[in-house]
DSSP file (Angstrom, degrees, kcal/mol; ACC not computed):
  #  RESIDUE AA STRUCTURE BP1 BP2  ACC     N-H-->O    O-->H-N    N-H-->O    O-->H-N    TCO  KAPPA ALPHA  PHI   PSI    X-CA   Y-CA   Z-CA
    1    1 A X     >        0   0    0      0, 0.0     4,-2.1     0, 0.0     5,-0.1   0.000 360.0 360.0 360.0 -14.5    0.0    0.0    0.0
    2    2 A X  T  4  +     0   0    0      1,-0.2     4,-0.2     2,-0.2     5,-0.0   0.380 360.0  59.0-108.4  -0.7    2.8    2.3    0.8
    3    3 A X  T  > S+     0   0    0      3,-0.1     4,-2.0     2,-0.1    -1,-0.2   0.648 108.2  41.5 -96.3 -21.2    3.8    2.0   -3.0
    4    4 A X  H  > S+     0   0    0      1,-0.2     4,-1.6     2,-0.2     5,-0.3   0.960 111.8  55.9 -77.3 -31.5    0.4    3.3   -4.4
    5    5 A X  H  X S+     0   0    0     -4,-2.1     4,-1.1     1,-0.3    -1,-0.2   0.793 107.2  50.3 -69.5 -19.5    0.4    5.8   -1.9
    6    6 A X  H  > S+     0   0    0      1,-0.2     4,-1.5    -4,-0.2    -1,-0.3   0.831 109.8  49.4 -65.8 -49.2    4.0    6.8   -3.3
    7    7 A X  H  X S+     0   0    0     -4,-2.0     4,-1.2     2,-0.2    -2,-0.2   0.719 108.8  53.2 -82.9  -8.1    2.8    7.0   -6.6
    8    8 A X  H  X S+     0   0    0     -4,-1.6     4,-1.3     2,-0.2    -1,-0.2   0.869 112.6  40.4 -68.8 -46.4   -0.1    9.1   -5.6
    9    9 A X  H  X S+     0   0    0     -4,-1.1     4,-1.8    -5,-0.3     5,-0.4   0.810 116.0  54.2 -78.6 -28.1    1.8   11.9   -3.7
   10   10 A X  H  X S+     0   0    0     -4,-1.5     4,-2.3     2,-0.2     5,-0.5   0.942 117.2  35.9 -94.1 -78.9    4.7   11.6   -6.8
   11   11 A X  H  X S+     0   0    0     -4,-1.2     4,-0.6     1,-0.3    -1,-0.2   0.830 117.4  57.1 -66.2 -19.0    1.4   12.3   -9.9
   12   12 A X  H >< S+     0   0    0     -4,-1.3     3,-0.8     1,-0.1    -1,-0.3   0.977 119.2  29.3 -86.0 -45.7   -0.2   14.9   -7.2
   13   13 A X  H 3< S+     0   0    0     -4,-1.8    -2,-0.2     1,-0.2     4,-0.2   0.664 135.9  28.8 -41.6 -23.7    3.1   16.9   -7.1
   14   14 A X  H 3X S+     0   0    0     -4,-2.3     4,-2.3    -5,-0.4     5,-0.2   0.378  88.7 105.9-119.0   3.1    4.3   16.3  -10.5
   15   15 A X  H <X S+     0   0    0     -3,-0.8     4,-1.1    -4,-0.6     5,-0.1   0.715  84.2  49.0 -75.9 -13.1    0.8   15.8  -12.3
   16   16 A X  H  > S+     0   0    0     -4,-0.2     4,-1.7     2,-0.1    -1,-0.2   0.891 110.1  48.4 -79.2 -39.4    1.1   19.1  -13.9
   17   17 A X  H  > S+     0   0    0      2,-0.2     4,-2.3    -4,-0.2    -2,-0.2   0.900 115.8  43.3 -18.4 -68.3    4.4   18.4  -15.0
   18   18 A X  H >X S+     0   0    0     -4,-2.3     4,-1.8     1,-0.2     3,-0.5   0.987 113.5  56.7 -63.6 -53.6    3.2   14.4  -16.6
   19   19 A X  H 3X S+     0   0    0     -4,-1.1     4,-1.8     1,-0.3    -1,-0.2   0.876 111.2  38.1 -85.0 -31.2    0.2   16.1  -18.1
   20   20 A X  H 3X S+     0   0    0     -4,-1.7     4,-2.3     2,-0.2    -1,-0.3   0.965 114.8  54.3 -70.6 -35.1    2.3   18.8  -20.2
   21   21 A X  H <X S+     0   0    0     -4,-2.3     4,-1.7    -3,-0.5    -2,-0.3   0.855 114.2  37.6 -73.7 -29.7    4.8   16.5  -21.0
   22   22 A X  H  X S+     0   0    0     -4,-1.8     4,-0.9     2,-0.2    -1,-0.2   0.769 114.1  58.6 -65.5 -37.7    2.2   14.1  -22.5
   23   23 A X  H  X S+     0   0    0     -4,-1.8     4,-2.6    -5,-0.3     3,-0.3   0.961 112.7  36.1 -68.5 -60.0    0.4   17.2  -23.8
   24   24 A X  H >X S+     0   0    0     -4,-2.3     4,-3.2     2,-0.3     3,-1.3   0.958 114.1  62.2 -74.2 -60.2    3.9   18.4  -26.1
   25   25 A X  H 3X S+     0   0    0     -4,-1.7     4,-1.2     1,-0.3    -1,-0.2   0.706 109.4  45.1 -53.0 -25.3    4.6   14.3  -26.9
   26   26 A X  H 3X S+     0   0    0     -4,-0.9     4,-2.0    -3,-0.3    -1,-0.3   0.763 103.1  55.2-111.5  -5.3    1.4   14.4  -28.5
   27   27 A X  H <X S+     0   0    0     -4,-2.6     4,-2.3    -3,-1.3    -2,-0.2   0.917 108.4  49.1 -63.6 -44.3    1.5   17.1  -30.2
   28   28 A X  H  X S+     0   0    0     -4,-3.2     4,-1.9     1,-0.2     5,-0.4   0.967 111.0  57.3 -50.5 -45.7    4.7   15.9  -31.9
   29   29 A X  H  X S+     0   0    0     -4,-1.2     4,-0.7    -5,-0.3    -1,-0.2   0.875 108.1  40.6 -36.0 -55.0    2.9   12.8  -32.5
   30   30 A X  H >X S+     0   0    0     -4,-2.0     4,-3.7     1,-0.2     3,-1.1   0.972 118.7  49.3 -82.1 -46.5    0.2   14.1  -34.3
   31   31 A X  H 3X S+     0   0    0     -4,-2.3     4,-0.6     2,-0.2    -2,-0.2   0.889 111.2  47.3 -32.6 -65.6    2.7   16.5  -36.1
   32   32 A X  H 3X S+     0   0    0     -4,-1.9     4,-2.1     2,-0.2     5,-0.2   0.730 118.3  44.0 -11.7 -44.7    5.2   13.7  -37.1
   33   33 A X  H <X S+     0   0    0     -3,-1.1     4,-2.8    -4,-0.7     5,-0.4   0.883 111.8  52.4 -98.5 -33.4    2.0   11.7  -38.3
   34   34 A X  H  < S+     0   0    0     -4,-3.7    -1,-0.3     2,-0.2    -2,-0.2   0.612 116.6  41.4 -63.6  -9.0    0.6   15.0  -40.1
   35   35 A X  H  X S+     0   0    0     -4,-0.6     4,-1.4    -5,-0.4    -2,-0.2   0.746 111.5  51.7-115.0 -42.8    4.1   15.4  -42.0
   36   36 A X  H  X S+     0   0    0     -4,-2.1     4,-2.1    -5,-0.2     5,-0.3   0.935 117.3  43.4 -71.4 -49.3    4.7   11.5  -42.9
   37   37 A X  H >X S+     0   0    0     -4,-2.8     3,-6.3     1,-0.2     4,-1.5   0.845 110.5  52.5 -56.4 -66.2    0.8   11.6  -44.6
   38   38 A X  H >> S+     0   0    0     -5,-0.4     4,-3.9     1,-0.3     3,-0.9   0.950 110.6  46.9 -20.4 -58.8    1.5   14.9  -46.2
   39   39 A X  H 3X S+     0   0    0     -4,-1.4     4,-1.0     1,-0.2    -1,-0.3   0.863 117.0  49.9 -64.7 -11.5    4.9   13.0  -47.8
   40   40 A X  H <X S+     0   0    0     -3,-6.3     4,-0.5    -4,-2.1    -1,-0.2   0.575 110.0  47.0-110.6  -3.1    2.3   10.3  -48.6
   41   41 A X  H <X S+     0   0    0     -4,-1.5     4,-3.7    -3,-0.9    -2,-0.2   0.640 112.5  44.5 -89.4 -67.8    0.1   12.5  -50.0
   42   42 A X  H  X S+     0   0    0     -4,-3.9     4,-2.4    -5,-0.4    -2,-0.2   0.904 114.7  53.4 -68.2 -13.6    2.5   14.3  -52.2
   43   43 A X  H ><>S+     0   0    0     -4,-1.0     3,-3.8    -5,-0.3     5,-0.5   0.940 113.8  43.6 -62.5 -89.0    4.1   10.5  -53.2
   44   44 A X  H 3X5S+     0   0    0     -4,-0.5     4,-0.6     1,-0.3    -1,-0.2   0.752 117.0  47.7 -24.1 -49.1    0.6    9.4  -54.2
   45   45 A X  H 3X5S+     0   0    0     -4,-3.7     4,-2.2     2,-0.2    -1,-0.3   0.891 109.2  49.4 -51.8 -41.8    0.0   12.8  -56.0
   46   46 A X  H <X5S+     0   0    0     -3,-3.8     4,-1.1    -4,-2.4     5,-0.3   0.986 114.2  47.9 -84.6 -47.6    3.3   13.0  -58.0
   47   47 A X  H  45S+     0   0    0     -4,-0.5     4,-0.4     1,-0.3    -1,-0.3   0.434 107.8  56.1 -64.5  -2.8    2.7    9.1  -59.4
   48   48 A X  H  X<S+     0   0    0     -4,-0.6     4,-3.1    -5,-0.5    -1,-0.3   0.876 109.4  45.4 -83.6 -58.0   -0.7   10.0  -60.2
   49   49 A X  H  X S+     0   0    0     -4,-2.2     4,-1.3    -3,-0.3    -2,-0.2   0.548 114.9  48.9 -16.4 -47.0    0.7   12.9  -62.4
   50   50 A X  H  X S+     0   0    0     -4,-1.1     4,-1.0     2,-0.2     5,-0.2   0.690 103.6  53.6 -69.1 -61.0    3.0   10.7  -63.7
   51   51 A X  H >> S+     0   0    0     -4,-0.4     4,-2.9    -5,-0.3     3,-2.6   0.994 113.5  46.9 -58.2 -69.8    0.7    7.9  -64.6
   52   52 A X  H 3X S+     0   0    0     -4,-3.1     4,-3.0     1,-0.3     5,-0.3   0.972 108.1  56.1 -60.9 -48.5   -1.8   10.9  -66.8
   53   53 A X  H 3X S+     0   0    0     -4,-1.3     4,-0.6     1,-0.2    -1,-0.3   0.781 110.4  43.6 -62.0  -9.4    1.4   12.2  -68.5
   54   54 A X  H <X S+     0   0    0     -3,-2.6     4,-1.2    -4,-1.0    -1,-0.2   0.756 117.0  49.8-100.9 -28.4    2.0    8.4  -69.7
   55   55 A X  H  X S+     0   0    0     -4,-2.9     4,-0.7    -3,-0.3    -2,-0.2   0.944 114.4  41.8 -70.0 -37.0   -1.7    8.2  -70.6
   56   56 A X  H  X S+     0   0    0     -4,-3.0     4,-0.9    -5,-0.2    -2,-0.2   0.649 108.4  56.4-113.7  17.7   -1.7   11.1  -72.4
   57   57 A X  H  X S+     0   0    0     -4,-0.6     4,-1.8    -5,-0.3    -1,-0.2   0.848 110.1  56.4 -59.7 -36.6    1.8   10.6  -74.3
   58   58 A X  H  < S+     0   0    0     -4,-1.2    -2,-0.2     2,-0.2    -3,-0.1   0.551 107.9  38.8 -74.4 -24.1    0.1    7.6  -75.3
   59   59 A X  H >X S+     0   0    0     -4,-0.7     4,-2.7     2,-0.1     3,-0.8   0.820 115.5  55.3 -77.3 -42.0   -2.9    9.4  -76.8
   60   60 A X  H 3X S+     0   0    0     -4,-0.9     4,-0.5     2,-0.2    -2,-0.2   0.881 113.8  39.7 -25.6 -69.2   -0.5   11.9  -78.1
   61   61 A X  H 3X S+     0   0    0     -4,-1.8     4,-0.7     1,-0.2    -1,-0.2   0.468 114.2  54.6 -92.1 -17.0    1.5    9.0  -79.9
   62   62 A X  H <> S+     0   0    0     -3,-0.8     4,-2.4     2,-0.1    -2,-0.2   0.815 111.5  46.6 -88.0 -30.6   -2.0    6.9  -81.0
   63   63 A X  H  < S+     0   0    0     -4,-2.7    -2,-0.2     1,-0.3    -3,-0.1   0.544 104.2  61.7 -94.7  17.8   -3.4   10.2  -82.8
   64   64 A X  H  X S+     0   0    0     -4,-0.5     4,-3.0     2,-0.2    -1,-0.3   0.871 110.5  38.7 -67.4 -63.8   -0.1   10.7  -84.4
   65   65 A X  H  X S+     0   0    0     -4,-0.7     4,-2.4     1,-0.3     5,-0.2   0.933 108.3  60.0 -64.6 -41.1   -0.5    7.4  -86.1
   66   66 A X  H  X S+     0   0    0     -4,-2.4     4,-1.6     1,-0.3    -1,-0.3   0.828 112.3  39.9 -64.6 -29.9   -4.0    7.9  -86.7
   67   67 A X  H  > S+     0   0    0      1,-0.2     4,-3.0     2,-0.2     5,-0.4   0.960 116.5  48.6 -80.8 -50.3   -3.1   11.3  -88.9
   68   68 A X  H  X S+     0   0    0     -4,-3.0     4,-3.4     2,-0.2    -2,-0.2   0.942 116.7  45.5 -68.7 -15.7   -0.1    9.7  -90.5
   69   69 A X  H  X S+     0   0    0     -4,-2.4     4,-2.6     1,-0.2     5,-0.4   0.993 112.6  50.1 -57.1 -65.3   -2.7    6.5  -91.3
   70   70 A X  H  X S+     0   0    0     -4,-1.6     4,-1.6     2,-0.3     3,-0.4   0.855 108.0  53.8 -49.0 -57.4   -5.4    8.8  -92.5
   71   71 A X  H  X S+     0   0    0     -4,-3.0     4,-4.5     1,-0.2     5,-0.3   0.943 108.7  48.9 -38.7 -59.5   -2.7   10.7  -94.9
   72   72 A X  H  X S+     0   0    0     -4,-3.4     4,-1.9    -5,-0.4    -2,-0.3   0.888 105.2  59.1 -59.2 -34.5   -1.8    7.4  -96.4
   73   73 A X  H  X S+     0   0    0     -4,-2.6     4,-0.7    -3,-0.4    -2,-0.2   0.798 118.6  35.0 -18.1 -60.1   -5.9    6.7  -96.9
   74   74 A X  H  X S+     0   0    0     -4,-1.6     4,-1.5    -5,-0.4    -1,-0.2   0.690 107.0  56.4-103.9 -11.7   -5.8    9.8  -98.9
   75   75 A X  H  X S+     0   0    0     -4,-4.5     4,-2.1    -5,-0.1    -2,-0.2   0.901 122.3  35.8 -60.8 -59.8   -2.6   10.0 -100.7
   76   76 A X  H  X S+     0   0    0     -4,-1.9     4,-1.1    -5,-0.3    -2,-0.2   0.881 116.8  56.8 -70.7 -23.9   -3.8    5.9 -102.3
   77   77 A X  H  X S+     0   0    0     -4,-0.7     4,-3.0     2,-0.2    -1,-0.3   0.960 115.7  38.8 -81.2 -37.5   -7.9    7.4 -102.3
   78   78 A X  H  X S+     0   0    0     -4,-1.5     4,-2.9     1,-0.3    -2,-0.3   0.890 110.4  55.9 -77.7 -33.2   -6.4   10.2 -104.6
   79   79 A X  H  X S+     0   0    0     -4,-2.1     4,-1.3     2,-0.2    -1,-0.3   0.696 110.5  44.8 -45.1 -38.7   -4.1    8.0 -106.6
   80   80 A X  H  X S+     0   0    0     -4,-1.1     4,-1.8     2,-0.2     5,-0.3   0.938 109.2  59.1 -90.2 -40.8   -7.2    5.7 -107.6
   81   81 A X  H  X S+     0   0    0     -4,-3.0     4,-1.7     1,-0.2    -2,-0.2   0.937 111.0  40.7 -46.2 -52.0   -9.2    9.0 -108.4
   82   82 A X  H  X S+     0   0    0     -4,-2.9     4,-2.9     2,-0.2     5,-0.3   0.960 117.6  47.9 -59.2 -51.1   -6.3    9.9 -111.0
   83   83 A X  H  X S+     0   0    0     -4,-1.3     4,-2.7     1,-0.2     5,-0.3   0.804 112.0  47.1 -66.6 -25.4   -6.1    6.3 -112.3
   84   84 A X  H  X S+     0   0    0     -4,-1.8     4,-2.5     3,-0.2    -1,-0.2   0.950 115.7  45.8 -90.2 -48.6   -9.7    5.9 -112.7
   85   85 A X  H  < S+     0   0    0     -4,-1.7    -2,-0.2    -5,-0.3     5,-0.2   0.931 115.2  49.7 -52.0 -51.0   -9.9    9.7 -114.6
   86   86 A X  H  X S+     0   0    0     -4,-2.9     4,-2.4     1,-0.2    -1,-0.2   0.958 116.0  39.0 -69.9 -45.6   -6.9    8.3 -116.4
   87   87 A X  H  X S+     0   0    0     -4,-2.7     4,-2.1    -5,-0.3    -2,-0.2   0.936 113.7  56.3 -55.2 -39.8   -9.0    4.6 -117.4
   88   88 A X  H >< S+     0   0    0     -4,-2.5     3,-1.5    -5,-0.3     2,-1.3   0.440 110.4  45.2 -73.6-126.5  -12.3    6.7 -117.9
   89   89 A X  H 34 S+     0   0    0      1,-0.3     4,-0.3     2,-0.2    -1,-0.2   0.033 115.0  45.2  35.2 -59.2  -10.1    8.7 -120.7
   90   90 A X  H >X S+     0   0    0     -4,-2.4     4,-1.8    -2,-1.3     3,-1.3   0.946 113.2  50.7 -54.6 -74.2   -8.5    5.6 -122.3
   91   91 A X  H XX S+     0   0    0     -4,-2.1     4,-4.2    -3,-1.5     3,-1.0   0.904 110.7  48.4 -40.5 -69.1  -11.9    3.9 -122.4
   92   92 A X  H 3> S+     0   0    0      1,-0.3     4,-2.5     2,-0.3    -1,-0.3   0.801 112.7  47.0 -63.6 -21.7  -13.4    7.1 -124.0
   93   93 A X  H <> S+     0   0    0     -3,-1.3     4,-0.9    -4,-0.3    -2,-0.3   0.692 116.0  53.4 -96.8  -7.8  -10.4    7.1 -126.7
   94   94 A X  H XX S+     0   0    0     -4,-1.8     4,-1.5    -3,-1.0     3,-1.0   0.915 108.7  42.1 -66.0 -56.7  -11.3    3.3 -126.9
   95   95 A X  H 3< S+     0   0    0     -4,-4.2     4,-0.2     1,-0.3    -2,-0.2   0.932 116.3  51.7 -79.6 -31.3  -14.8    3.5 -127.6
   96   96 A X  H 3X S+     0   0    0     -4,-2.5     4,-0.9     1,-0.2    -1,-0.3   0.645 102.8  51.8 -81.3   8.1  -14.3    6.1 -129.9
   97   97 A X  H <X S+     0   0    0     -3,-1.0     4,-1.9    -4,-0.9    -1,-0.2   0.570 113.9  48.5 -91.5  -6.8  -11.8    4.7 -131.9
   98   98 A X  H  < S+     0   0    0     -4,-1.5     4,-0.3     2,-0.2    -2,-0.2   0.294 110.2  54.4-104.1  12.6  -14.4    1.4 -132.3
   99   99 A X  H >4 S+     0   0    0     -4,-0.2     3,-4.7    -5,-0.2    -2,-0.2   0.703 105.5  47.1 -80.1-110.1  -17.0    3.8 -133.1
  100  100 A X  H 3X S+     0   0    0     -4,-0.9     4,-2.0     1,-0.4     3,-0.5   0.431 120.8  42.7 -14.9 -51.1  -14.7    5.4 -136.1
  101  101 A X  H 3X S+     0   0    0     -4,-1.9     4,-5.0     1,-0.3    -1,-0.4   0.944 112.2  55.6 -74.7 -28.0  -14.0    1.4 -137.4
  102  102 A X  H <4 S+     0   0    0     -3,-4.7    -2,-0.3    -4,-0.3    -1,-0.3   0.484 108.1  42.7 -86.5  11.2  -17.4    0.5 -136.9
  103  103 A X  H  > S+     0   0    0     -3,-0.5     4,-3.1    -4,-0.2    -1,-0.3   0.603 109.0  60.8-107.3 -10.1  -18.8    2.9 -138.9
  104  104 A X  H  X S+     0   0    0     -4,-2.0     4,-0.8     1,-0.2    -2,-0.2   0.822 101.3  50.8 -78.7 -18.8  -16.4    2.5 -141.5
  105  105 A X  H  X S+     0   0    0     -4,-5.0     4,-1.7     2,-0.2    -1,-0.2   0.650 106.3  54.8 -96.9  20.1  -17.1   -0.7 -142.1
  106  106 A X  H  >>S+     0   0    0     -5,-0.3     4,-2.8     2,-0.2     5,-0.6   0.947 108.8  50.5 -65.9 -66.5  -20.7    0.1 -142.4
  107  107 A X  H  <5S+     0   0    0     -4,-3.1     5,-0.4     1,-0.3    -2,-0.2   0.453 113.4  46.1 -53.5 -13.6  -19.7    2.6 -145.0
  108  108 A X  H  <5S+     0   0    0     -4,-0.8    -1,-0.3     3,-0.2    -2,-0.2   0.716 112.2  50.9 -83.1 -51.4  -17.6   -0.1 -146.8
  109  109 A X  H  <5S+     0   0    0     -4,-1.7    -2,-0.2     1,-0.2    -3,-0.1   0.831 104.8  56.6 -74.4 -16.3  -20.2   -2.4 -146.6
  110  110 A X  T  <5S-     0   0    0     -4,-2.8    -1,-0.2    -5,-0.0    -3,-0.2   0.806 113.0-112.6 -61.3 -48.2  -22.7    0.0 -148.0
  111  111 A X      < +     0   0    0     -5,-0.6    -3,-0.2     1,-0.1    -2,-0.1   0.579  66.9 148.3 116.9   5.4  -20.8    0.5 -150.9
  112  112 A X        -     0   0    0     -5,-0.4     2,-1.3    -6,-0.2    -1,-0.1  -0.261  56.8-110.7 -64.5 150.4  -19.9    4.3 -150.0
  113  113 A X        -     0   0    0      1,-0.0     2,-0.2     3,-0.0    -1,-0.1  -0.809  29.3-161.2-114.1 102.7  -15.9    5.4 -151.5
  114  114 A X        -     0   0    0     -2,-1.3     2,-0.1     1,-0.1   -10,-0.0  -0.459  25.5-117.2 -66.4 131.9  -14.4    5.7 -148.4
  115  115 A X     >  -     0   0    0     -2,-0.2     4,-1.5     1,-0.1    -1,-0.1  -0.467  25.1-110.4 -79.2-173.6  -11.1    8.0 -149.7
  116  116 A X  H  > S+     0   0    0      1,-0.2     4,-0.5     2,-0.2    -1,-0.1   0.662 117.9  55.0 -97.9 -12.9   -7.6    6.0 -149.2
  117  117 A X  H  > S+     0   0    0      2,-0.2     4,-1.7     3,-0.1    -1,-0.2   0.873 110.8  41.5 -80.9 -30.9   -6.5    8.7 -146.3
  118  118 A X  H  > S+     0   0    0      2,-0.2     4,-4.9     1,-0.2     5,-0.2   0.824 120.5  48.7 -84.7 -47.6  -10.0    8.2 -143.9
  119  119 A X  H  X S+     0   0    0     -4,-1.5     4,-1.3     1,-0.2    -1,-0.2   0.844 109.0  48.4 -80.0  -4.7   -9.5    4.5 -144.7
  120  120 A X  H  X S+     0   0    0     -4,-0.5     4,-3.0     2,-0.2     5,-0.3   0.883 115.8  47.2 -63.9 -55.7   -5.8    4.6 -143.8
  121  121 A X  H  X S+     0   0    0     -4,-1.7     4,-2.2     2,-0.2     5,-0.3   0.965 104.5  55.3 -30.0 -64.3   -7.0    6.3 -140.7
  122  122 A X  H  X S+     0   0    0     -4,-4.9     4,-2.3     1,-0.2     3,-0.4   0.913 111.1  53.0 -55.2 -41.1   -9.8    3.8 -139.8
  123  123 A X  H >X S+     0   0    0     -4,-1.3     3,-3.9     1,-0.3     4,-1.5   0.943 106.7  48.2 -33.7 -77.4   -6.8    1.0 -140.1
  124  124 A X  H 3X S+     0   0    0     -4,-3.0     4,-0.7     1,-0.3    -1,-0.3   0.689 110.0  52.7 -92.5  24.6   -4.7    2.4 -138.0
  125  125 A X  H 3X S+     0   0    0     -4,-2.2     4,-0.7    -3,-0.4    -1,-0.3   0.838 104.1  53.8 -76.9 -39.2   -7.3    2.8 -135.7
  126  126 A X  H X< S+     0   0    0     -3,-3.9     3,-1.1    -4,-2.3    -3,-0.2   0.968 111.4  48.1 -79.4 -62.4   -8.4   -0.6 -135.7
  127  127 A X  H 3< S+     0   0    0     -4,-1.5    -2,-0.2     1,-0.2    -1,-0.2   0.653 100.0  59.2 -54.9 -20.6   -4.9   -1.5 -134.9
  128  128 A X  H 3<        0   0    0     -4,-0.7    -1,-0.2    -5,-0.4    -2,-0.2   0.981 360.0 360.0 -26.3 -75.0   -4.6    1.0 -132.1
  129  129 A X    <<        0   0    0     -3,-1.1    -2,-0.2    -4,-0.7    -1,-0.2   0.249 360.0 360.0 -38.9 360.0   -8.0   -1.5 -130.8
């Protein structure tokens, strides 16, 4: 008994004492623990940061392709638009040159005097064909 009664008289003399010192040991606590989240805070923040600039290099770097894709699309859409102008062209100097023979051998078969330069033509027209 004569030990509680020691520790009684010791915390009623000294109990303002314990109770500041507990008071200042928890503030640092909660300070200490308020400065490690804060570092855990900014950690979390800067790899979050980190993490969107690599998502959006990565959009950056898809719509890149997507333009140079899209270029090629339309370099080869205009390239058959010229080749198809060029066939349509051809075609027309085709059909009229089998127009030109087919009417000359109508006119031959008709009995019409074709001259020897228009039938020279229509020859090498047909051989053109």
């Amino acid at each position: 008994m004569a030990g509680v009664k020691g520790v009684a008289e010791f915390f009623a003399s000294h109990g303002s004492a314990i109770t500041a010192a507990l008071g200042i040991s928890s503030v640092i606590a909660v300070g200490s623990w308020s400065l490690s989240s804060m570092r855990k805070d900014i950690e979390l923040n800067k790899k979050d940061i980190e993490m969107h600039a690599m998502r959006h290099q990565k959009d950056i770097e898809a719509n890149q392709k997507d333009i140079e894709a899209t270029a090629l699309r339309l370099e080869r859409d205009r390239a058959r638009e010229l080749l198809s102008l060029t066939y349509t062209e051809e075609m027309k100097s085709f059909r009229d040159a089998l127009a030109a023979k087919s009417l000359m051998v109508l006119a031959i078969r008709a009995g019409a005097a074709v001259p020897a330069t228009v039938l020279q033509q229509s020859l090498l027209c047909a051989d053109s064909i």
